[in-house]
C-alpha positions as a Python dict, from the first residue, in 0.01 Angstrom:
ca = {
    (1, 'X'): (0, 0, 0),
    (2, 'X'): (-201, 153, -255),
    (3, 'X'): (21, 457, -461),
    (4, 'X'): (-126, 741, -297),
    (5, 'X'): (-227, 1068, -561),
    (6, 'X'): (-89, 1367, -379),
    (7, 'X'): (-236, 1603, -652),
    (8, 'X'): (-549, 1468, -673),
    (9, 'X'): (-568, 1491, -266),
    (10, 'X'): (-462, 1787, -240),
    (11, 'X'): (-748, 1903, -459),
    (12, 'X'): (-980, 1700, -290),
    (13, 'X'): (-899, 1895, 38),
    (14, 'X'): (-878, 2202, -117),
    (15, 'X'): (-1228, 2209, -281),
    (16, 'X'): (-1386, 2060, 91),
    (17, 'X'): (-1176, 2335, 238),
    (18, 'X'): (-1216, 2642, 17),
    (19, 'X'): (-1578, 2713, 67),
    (20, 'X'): (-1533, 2710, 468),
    (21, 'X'): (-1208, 2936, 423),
    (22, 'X'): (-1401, 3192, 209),
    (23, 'X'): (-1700, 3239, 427),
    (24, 'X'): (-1461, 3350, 722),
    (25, 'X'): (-1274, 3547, 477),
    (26, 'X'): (-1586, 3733, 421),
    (27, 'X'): (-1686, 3752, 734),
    (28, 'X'): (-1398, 3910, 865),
    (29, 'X'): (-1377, 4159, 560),
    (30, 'X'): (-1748, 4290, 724),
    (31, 'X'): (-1670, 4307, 1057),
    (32, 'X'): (-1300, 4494, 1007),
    (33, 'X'): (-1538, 4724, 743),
    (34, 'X'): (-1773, 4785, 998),
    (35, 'X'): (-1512, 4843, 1276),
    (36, 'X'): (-1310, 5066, 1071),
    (37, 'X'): (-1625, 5304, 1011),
    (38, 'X'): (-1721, 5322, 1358),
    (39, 'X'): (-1324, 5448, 1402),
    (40, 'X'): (-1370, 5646, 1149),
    (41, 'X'): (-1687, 5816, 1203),
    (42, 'X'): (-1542, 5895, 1557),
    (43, 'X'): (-1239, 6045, 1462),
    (44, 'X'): (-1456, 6290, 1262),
    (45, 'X'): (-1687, 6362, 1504),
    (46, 'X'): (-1392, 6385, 1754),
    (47, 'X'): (-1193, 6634, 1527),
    (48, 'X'): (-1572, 6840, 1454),
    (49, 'X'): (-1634, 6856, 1851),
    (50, 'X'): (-1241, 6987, 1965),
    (51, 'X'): (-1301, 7222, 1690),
    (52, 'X'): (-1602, 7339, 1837),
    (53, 'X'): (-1485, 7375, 2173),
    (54, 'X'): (-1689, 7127, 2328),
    (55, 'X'): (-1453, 6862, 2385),
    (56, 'X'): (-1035, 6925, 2521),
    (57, 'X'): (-773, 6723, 2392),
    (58, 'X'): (-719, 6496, 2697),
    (59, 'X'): (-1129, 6381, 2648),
    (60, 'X'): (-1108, 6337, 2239),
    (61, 'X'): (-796, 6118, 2313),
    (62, 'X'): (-1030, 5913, 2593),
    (63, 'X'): (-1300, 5899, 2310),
    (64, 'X'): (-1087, 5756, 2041),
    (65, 'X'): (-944, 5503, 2331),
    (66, 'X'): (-1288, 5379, 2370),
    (67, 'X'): (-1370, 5334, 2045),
    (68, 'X'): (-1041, 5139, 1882),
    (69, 'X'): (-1068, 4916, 2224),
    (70, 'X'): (-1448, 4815, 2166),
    (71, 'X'): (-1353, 4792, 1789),
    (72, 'X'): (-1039, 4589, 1915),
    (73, 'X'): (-1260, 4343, 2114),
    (74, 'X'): (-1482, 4298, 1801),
    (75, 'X'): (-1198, 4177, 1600),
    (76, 'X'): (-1070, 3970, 1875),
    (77, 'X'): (-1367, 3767, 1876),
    (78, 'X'): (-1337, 3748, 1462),
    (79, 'X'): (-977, 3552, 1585),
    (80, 'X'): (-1146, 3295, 1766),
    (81, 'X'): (-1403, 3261, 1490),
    (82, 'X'): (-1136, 3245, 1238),
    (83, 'X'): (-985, 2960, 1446),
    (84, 'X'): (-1325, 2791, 1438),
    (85, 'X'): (-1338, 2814, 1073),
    (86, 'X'): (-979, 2701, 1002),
    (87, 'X'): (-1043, 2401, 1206),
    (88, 'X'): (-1409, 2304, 975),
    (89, 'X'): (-1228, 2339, 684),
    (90, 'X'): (-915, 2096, 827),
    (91, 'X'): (-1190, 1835, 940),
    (92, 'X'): (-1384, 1911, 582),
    (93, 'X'): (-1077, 1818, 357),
    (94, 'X'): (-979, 1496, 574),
    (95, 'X'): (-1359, 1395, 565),
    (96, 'X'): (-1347, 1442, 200),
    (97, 'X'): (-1013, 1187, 147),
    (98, 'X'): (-1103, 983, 461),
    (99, 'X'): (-1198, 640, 284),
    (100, 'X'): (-962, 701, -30),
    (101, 'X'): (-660, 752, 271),
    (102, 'X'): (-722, 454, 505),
    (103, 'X'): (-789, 230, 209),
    (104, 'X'): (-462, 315, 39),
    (105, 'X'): (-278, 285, 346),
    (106, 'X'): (-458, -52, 502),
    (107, 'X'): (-545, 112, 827),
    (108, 'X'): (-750, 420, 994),
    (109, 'X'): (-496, 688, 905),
    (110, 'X'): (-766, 945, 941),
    (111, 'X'): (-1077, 848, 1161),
}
């Protein structure tokens, strides 16, 4: 068997992996942003309409409910994105030390 680098493999993975990691990273930083606003933008207009008279308590309360669910949903569906991109980047930093691996090793470690 072939002395295998560790450090220079983990790099390897790391620099297939990184690029797929930061994209969902990002992603999720726009969606939460955007979620967050919506949330935010109702609680305002919540707080503006009670004040006004023309909501009660018991329908601002159902109005916020609605909102951090569909917001809740949205991020939800970031999750099983996330888990999408988590498994790329795994398949991206095996890819990228496939040949150097099973060479080493004498066999298909990683196929």
């Amino acid at each position: 068997m072939t002395p295998i680098d560790v450090e220079g493999l983990a790099g390897q993975m790391l620099a297939a992996a990184l690029p797929i990691l930061s994209k969902s990273a990002t992603d999720a930083r726009a969606f939460a942003e955007v979620e967050f606003t919506k949330i935010a933008l109702t609680i305002r207009s919540i707080g503006e309409q009670v004040a006004s008279g023309r909501l009660t308590e018991q329908q601002a309360k159902l109005l916020l409910d609605m909102q951090t669910h569909a917001s809740k949903n949205v991020l939800l569906t970031l999750e099983g994105l996330a888990l999408l991109g988590a498994e790329a980047a795994m398949n991206a930093a095996l890819g990228a030390v496939e040949t150097a691996v099973n060479t080493a090793v004498g066999f298909a470690l990683i196929a």
